[in-house]
N, C-alpha and C positions, 0 to 999 in steps of 0.2 A: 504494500500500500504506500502511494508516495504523503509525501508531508501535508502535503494540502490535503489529501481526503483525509489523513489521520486527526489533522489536527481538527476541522471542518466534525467529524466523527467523536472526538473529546468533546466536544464545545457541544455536541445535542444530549452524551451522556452524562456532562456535569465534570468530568473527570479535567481538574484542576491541572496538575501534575501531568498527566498527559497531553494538554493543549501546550501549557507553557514549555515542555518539552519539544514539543512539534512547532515553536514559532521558531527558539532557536534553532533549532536543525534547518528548518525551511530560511532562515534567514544565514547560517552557516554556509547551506549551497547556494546563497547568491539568487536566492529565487525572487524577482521582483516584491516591492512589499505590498502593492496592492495586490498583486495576485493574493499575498497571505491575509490580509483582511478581509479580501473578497470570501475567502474561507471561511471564516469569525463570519461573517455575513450571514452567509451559506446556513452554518449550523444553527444561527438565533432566529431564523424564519424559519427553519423548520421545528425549532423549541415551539416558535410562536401558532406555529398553526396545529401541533398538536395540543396544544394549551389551549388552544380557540377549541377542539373535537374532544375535550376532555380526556383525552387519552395520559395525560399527564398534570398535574397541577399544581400550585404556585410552591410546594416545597422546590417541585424539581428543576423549575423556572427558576429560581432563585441560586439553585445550586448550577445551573448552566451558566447565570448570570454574571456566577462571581467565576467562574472559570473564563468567562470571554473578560471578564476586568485586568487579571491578573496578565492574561495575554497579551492585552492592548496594554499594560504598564509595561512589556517590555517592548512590542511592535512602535508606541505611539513617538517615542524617540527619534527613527528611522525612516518614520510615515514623515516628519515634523521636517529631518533633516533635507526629504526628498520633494519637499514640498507639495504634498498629499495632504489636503484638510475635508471633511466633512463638510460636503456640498450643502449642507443644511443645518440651521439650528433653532434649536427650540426651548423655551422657557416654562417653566411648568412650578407649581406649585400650590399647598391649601389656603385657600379662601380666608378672610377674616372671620377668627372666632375658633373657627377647627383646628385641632392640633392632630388630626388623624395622618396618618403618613404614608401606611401599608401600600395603599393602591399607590398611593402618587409614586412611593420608590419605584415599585415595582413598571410602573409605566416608564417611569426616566431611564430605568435599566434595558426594558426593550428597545426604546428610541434608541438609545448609545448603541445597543446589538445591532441598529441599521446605519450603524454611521450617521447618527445622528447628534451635533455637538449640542447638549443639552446643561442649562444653569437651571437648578435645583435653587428656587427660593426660599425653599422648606417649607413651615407651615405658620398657621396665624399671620397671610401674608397680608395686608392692607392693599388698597385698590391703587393706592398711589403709588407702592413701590413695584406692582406691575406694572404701571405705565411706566417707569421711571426705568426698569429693565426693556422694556420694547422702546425704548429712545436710546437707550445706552448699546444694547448687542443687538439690535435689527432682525430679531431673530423672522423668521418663516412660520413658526406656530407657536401660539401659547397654549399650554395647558391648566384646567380651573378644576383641584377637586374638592369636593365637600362629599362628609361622609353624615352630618346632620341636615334636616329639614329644615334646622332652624337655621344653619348659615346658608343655605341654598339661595336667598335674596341677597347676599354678599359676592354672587356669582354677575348678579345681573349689575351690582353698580360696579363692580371692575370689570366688567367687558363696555360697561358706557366708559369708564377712566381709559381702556384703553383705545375704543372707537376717538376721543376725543386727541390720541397723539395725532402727529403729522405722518405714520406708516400703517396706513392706508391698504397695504397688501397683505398684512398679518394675517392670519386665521386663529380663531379662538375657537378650542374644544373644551367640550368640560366631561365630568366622570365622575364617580360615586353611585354609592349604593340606592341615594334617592333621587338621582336625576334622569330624566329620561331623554328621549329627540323631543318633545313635544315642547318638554323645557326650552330645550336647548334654544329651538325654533323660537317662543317667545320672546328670549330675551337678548335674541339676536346672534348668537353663537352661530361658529360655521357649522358645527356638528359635535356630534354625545358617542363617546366608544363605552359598551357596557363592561369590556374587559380588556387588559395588555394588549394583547395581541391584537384586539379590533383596533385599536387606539393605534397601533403599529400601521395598518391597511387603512385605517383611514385619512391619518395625515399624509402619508404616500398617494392616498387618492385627490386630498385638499390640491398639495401641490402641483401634479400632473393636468389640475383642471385650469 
């Protein structure tokens, strides 16, 4: 098995230890480095759409996730020096009021698995300091989660904070347990992923449009 399946193969079974083995080797023979993150690619869309058919769930995704992390600590060096960046970046973070965290990690973590350069505002984020990140890193999408009902109207006054910067092309998704598309559609969002992996296929879909 050459480097790139192996390693592509570590990164869907979680196996840490064998992906970060398989980057230096593939980067030992001189193998271009995107070929090797097209790999890391490879394996987190396929983590992500057996996570979407339940054939696997967020334990395992989480342990795939830090295997493709550990990989990219040692690829992202290499990618950096070759001038290889993440065609895309996205902002994500909870709402005012929630401190919930689960989903949003877990979404920031798929996004990074598509090469996706992602700032994590954490949680309890105010509506101003998302606007304030969509002026400062330009990103292509933001993400909005709330995991209470009661901060779900904190969704709608940070997508007017952020409607109201000068970037105009941003897409706003939101996510949690209580939000639906109908929401989303209300209160002006581009679109609602009900889990990681949608939230993966659907910002892919936002941007393509």
């Amino acid at each position: 098995m050459s480097f790139l399946l192996s390693l592509e193969e570590a990164v869907k079974q979680g196996n840490r230890n064998s992906a970060v083995s398989s980057v230096e080797d593939a980067l030992s023979a001189k193998l271009p480095p995107q070929d090797i993150l097209d790999a890391l690619v490879k394996g987190m869309d396929d983590v992500g759409r057996r996570f979407k058919a339940n054939a696997i769930f967020v334990p395992e995704v989480l342990i795939a996730a830090r295997a493709m992390k550990e990989s990219m600590a040692i690829l992202e060096p290499v990618l950096v020096a070759a001038g290889i960046q993440p065609e895309y970046t996205a902002v994500i973070g909870t709402v005012t009021g929630d401190l919930h965290d689960i989903g949003k990690n877990l979404v920031g973590m798929m996004w990074r698995g598509a090469n996706f350069k992602v700032i994590d505002l954490g949680t309890n984020v105010p509506p101003e300091k998302f606007a304030e990140a969509v002026v400062t890193h330009k990103p292509d999408i933001v993400g909005l989660s709330a995991l209470l009902t009661t901060t779900m109207p904190n969704m709608k006054i940070t997508v007017e904070a952020i409607r109201k910067t000068s970037d105009s092309r941003v897409k706003i998704v939101l996510g949690g347990a209580p939000v639906t598309q109908d929401y989303a559609d209300e209160i002006g969002a581009d679109g609602y992923a009900s889990d990681a992996a949608s939230a993966v296929d659907l910002v892919r879909k936002l941007i393509a449009s």
